[in-house]
N, C-alpha and C positions, 0 to 999 in steps of 0.2 A: 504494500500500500504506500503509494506516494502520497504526503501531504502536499495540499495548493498552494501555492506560491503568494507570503505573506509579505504584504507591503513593509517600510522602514516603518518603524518604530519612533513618536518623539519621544523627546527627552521626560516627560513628566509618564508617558508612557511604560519608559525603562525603568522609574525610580519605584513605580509603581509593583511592578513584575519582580523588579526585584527585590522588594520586600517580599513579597509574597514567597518566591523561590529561594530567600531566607530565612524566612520560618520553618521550611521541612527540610534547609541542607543542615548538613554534619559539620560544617565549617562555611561562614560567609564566602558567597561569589563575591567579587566586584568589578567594576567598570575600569578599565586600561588599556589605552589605547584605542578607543571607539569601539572593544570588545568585551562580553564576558569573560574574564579571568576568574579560574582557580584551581589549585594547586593539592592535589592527593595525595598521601603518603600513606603507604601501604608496609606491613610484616616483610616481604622481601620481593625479588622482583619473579617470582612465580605467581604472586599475589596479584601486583600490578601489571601484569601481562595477561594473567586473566580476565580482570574488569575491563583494558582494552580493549580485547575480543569482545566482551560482549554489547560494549559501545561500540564497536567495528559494526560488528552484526547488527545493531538494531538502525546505525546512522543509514549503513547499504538501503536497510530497507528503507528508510524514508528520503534518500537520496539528498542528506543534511551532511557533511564530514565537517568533523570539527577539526581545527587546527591543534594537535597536540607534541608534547614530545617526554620522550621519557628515558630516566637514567635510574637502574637500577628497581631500589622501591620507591619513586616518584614519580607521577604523569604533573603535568601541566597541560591546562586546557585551554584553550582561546577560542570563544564560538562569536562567529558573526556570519551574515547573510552577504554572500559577495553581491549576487543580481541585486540587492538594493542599495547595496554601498551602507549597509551600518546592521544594526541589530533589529533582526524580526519575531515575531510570536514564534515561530522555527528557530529561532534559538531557543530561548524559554522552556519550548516543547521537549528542546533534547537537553538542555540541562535536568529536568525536571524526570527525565528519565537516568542522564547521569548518575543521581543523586539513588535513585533506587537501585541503582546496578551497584553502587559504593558500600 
């Protein structure tokens, strides 16, 4: 299932969302760079190579990739919406799922 292609985001829009998707994360996202940032750490890196995969798999399926990279037990995340040039409800969507995969 692809999700439909969500317009940008403004700015009181973002502040909004991201409260919200502060309330049920394990650790605050924030804003950096005109993207969601934040930063995982995991037990060792079979740990965080797991939760990749399964943000791999779920981004494939909604054809969302987030910007990430990882070293060891740590991923770093950066989500934004290229086709609108900033952050969309498709971010939100896949952080929102991040957060359950964590």
């Amino acid at each position: 299932m692809v999700a439909v292609m969500a317009g940008r985001l403004e700015d009181r829009d973002i502040q909004g969302s991201l409260e919200g998707l502060n309330a049920i994360a394990s650790a605050p996202w924030e804003l950096r760079g005109g993207k969601l940032h934040k930063t995982f750490v995991f037990r060792d890196f079979v740990e965080a190579f797991r939760f990749m995969t399964g943000v791999a798999l779920w981004a494939e399926k909604q054809d969302h990739h987030p910007e990430w990279s990882n070293v060891y037990n740590k991923v770093v995340i950066d989500l934004a919406t290229h086709e609108v040039g900033g952050i969309s409800e498709r971010d939100f969507d896949l952080a929102r799922r991040i957060e359950r995969l964590a």
